[in-house]
Backbone bond lengths (Angstrom), bond angles and torsions (degrees), N, CA, C in turn:
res aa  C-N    CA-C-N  psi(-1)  N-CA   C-N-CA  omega(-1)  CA-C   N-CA-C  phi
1 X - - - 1.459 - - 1.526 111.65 -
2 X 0.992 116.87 -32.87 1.632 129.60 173.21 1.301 107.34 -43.37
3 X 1.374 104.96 -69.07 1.346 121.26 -172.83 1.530 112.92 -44.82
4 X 1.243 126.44 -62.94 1.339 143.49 176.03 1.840 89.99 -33.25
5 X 1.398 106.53 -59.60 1.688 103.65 -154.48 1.532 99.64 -78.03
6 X 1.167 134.57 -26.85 1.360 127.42 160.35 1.622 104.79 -39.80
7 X 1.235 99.35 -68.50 1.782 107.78 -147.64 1.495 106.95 -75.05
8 X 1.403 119.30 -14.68 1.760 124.02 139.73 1.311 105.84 -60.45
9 X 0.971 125.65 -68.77 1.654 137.87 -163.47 2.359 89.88 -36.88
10 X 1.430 96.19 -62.26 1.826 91.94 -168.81 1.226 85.59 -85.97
11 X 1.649 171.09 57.12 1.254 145.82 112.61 1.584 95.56 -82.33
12 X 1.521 141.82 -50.50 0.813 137.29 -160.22 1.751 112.05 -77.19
13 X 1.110 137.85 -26.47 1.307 167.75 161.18 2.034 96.58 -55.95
14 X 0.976 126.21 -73.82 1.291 145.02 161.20 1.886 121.77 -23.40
15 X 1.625 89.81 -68.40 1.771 104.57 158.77 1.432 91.85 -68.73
16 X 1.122 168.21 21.21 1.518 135.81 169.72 1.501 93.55 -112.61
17 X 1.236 122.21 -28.95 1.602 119.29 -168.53 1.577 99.87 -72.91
18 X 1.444 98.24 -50.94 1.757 123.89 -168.50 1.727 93.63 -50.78
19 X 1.272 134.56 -70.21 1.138 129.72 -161.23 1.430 99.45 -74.72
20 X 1.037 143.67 -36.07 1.714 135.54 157.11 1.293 140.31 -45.05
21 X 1.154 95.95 -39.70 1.208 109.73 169.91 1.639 112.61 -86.58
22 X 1.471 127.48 5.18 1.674 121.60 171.76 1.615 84.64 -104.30
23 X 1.508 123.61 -40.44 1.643 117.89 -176.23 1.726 106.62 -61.42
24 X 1.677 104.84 -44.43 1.563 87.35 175.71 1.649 130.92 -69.50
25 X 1.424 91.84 -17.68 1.500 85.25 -169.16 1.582 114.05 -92.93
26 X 1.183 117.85 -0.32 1.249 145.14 169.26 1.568 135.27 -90.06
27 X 1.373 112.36 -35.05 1.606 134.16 168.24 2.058 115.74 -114.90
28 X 0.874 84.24 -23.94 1.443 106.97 -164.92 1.349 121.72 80.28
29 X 1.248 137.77 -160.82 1.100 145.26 179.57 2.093 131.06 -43.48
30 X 1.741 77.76 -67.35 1.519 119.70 -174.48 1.539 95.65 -57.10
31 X 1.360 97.98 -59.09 1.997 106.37 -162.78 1.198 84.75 -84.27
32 X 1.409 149.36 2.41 1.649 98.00 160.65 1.580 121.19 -101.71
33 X 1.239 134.57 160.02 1.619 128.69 178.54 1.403 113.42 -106.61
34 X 1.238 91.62 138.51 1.719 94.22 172.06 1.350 123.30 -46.08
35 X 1.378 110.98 -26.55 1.493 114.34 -179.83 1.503 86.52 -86.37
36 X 1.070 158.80 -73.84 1.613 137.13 -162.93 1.878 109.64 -39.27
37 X 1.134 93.09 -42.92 2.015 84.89 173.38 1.603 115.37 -76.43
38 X 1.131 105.88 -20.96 1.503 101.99 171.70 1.500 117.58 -54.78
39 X 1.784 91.01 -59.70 1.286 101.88 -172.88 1.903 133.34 -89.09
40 X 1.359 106.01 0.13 1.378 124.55 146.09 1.687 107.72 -81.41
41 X 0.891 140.46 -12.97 1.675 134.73 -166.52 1.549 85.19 -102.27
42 X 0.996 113.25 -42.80 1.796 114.05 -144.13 1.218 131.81 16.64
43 X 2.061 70.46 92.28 1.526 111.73 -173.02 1.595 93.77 -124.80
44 X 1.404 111.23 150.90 1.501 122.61 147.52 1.631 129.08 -73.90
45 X 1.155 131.08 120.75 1.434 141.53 -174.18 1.390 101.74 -50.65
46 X 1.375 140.06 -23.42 2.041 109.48 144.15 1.301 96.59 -72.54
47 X 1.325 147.49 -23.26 1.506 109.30 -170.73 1.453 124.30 -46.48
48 X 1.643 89.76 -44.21 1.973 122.06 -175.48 1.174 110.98 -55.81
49 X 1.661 107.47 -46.49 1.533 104.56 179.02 1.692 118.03 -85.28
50 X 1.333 99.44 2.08 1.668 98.24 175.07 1.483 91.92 -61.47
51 X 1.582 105.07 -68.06 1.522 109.74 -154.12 1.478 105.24 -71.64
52 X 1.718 130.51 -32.27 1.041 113.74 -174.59 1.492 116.90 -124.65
53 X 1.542 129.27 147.63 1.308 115.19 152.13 1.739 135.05 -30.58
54 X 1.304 108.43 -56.65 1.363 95.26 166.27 2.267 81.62 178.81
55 X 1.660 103.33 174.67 1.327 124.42 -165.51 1.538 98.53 -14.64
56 X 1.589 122.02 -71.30 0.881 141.77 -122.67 1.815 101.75 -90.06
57 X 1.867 101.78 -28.22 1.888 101.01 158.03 1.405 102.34 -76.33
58 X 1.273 142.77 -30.91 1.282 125.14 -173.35 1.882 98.58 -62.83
59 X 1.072 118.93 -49.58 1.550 111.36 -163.81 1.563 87.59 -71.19
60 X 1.414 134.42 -30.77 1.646 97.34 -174.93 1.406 111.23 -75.28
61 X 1.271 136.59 -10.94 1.479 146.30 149.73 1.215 104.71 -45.11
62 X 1.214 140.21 -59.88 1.226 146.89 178.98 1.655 102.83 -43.24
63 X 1.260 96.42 -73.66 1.763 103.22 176.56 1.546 129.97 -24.59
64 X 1.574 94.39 -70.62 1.510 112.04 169.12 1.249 117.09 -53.78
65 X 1.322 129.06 -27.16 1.507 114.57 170.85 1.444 121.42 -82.69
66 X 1.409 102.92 -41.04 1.813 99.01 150.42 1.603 117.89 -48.93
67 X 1.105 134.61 -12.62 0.833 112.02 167.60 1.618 142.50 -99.55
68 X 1.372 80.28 -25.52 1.639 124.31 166.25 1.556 105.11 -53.98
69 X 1.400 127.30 -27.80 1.309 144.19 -179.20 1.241 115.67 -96.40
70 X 1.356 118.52 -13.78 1.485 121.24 -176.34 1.567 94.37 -110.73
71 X 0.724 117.30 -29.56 1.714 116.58 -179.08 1.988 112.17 -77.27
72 X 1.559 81.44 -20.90 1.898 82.50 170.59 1.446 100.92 -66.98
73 X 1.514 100.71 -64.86 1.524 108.26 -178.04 1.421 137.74 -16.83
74 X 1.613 95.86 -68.66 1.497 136.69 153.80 1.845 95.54 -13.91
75 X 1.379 112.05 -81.56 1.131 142.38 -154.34 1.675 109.74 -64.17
76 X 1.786 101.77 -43.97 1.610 84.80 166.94 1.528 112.84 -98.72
77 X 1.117 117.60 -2.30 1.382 101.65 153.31 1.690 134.94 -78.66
78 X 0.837 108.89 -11.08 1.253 121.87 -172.87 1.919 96.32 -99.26
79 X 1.221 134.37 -40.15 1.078 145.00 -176.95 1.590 111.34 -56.77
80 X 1.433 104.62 -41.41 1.659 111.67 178.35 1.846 116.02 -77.52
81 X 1.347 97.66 13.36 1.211 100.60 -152.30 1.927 104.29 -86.61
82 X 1.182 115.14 127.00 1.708 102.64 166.25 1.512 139.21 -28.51
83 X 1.246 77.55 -59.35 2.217 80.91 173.41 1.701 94.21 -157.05
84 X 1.369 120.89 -165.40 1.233 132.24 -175.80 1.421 154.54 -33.36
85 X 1.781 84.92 -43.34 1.602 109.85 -157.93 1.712 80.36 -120.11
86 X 1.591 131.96 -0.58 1.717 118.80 154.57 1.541 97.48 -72.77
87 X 1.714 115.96 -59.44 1.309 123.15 -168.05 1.683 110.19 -35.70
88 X 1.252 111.54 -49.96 1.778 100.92 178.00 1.068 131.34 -81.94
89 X 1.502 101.68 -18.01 1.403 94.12 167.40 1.615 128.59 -82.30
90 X 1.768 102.06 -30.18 1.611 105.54 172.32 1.753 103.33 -72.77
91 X 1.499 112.48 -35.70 1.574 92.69 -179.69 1.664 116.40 -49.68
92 X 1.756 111.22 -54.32 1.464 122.55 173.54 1.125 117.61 -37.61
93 X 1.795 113.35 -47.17 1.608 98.99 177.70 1.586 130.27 -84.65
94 X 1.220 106.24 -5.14 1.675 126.20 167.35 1.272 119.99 -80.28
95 X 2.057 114.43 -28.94 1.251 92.28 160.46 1.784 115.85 -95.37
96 X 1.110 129.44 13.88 1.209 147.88 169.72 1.839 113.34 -62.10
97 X 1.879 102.58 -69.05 1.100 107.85 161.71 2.109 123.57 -50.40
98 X 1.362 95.93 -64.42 1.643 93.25 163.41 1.338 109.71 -32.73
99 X 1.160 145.51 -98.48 1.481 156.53 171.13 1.369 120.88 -7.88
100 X 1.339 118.25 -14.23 1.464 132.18 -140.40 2.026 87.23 -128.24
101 X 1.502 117.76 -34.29 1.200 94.43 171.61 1.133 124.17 -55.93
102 X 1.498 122.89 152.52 1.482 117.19 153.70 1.324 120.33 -15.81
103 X 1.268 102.05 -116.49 1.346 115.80 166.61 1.683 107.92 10.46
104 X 1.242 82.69 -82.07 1.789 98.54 -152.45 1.649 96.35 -52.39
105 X 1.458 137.00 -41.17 1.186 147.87 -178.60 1.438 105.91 -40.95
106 X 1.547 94.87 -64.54 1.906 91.93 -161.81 1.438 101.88 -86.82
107 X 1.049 138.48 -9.57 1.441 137.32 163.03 1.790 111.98 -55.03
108 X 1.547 97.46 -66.93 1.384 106.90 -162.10 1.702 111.51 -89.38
109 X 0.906 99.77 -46.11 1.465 103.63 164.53 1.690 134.02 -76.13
110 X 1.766 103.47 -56.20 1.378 99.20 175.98 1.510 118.49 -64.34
111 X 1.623 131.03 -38.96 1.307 150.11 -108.06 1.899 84.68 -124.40
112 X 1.522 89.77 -73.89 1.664 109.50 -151.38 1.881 99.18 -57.71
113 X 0.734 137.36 -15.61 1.690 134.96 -166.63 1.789 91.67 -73.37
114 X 1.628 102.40 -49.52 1.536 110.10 -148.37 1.785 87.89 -79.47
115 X 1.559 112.53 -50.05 1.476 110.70 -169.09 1.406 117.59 -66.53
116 X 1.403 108.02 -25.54 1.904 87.52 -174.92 1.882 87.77 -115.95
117 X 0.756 92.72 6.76 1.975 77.70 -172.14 1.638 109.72 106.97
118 X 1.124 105.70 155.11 1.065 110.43 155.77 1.577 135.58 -71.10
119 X 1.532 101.09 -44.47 2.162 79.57 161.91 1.645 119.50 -85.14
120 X 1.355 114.03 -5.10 1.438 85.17 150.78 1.241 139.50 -89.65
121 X 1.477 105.42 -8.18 1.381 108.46 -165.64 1.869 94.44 -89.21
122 X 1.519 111.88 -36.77 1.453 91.31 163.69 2.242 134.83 -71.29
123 X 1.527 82.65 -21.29 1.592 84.52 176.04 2.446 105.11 -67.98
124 X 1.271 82.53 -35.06 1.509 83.49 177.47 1.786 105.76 -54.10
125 X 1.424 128.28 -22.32 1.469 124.20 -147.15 1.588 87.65 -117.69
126 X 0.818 109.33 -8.60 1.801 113.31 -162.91 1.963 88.55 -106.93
127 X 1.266 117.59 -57.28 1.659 111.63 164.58 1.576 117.65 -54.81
128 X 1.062 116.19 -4.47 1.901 111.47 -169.00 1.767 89.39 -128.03
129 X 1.583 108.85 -118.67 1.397 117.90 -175.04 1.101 140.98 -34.00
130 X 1.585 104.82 -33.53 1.595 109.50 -161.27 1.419 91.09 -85.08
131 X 1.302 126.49 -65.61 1.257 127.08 166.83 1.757 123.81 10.97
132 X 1.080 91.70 -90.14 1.752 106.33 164.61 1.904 117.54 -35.96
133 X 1.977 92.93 -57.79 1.343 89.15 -168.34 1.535 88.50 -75.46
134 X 1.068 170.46 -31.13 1.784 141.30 -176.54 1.668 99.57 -76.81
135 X 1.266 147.50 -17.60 1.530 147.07 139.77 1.734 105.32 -31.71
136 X 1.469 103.57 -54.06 1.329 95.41 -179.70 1.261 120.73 -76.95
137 X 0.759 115.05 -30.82 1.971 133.56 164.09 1.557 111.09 -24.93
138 X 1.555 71.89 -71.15 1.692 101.12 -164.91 1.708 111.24 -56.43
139 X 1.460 101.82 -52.80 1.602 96.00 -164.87 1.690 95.56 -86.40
140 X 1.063 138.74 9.97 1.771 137.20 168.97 1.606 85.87 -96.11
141 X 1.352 149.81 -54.30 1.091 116.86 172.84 1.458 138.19 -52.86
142 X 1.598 97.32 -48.80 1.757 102.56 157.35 1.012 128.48 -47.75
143 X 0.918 125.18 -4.89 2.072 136.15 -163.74 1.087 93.17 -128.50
144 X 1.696 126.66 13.68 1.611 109.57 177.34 1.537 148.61 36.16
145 X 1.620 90.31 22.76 1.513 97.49 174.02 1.543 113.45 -103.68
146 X 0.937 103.66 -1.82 1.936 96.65 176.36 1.519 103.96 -126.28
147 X 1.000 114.27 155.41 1.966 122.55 -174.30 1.401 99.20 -53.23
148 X 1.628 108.81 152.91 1.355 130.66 171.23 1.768 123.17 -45.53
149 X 1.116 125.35 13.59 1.607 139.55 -162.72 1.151 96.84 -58.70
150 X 1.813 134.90 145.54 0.905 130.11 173.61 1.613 97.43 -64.77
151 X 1.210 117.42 153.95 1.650 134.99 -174.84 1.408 108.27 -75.20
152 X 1.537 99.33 -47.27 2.086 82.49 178.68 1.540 120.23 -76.94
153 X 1.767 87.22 -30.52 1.835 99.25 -164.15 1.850 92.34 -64.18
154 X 1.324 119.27 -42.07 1.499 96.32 162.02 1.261 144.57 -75.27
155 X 1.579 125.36 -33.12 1.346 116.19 148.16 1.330 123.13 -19.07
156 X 1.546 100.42 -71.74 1.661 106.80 175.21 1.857 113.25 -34.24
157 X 0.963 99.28 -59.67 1.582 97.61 -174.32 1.379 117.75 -78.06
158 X 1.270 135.59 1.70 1.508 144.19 159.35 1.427 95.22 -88.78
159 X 1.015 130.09 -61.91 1.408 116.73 -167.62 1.467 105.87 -72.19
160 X 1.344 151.37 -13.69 1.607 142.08 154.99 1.222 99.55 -58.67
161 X 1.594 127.06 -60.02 1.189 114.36 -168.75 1.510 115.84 -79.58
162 X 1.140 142.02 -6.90 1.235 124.48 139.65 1.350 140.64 -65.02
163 X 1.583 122.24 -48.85 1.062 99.52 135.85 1.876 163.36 -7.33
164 X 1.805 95.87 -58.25 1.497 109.42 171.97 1.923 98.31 -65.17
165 X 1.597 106.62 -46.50 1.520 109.24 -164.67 1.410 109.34 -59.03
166 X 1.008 103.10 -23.59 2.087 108.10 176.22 1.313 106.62 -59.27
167 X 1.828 102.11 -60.52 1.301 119.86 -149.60 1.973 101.84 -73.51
168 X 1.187 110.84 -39.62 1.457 111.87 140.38 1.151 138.66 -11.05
169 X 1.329 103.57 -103.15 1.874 132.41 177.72 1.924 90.78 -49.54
170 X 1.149 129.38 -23.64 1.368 114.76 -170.35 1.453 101.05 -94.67
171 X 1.423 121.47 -16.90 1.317 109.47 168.97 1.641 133.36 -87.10
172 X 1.412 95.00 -28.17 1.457 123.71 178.08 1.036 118.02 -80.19
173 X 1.652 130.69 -22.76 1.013 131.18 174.98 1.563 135.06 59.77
174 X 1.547 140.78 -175.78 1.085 127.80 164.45 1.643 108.37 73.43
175 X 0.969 120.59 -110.27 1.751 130.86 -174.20 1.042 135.15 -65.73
176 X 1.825 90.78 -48.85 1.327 124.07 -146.69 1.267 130.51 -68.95
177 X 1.778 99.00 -7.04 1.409 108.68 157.03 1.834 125.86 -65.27
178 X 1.243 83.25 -47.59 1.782 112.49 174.86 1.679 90.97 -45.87
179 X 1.375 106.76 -66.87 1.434 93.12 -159.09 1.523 120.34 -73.91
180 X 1.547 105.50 -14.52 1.456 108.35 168.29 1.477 124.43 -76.41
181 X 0.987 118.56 -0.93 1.243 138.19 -170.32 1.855 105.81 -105.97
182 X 1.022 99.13 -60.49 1.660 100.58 159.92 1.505 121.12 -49.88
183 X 1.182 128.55 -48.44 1.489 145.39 169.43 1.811 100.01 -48.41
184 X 1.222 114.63 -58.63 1.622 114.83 -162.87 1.762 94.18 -68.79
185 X 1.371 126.95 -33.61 1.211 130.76 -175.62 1.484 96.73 -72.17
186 X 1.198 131.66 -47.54 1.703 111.09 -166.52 1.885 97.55 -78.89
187 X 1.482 115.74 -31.16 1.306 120.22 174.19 1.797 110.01 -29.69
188 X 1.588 96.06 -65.44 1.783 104.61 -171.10 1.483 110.01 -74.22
189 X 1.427 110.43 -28.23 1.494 101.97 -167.74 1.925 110.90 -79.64
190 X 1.487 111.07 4.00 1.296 131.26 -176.34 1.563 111.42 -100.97
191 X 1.534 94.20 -29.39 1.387 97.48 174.76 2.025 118.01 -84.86
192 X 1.450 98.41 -19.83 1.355 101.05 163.16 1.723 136.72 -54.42
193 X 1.601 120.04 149.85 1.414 109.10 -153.74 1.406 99.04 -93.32
């Protein structure tokens, strides 16, 4: 019997992120109501509070699985990669593209800074993405193909400026992904030894 109420317990938990995350990425945050996810989920308001504290843990649920999805990405792109200094750059541009959907843009980027804060919304990016990209850092420096840069102090600054380039190209529209994406490629291939 357990079992049964678990595996309700994560289908119902599951639909609450799923329908939030099309209301957040669609209304944003502010404009959507808990009663609109209730009643697109059709869920009862303890269901919501089983799984969540209230609106604002459901959207960091929301978050983390976007991110959880970009870090797959990350991972098989970076996985197909020849040696080191491909791995960061195809990881960078995979989490670039990820970042670059709709959705995923005004959620994680436009949305998430203002809704959870800023140190959570960076501890959320520092547990998922960044992670990987200073992995990639790290072992392209060890492998001596990219300049001596301290490893985090550059992470740090690839990941702001990717970030801004999302938050960019998502406003500007048209290219500007293309061309931000080209830019981060001559970025690393400049930083190579």
């Amino acid at each position: 019997m357990a079992g049964v109420r678990e595996e309700k317990a994560r289908k119902t938990r599951a639909k609450l992120v799923s329908v939030a995350r099309r209301l957040f990425a669609k209304q944003g945050f502010a404009a959507t109501s808990t009663e609109e996810i209730l009643e697109k989920a059709g869920v009862t308001r303890g269901a919501l509070y089983h799984h969540f504290a209230d609106k604002a843990a459901l959207f960091e649920a929301v978050c983390v699985a976007l991110h959880e999805e970009a870090v797959a990405e990350i991972g098989k792109a970076a996985g197909k990669s020849a040696g080191p200094f491909e791995a960061l750059l195809e990881g960078s541009l995979a989490w670039m593209a990820h970042f670059a959907k709709p959705e995923v843009n005004r959620i994680l980027i436009v949305e998430a800074p203002a809704v959870l804060g800023w140190e959570k919304w960076t501890a959320l990016d520092a547990a998922h993405g960044f992670g990987e990209l200073l992995e990639g850092v790290e072992a392209a420096r060890k492998a001596g193909v990219i300049r001596n840069i301290g490893a985090e102090e550059l992470a740090v600054l690839l990941n702001g400026a990717m970030n801004a380039a999302v938050l960019w190209a998502g406003h500007k529209g048209g290219k500007a992904q293309a061309r931000m994406e080209k830019a981060l490629t001559e970025l690393l291939v400049a930083l190579k030894r």
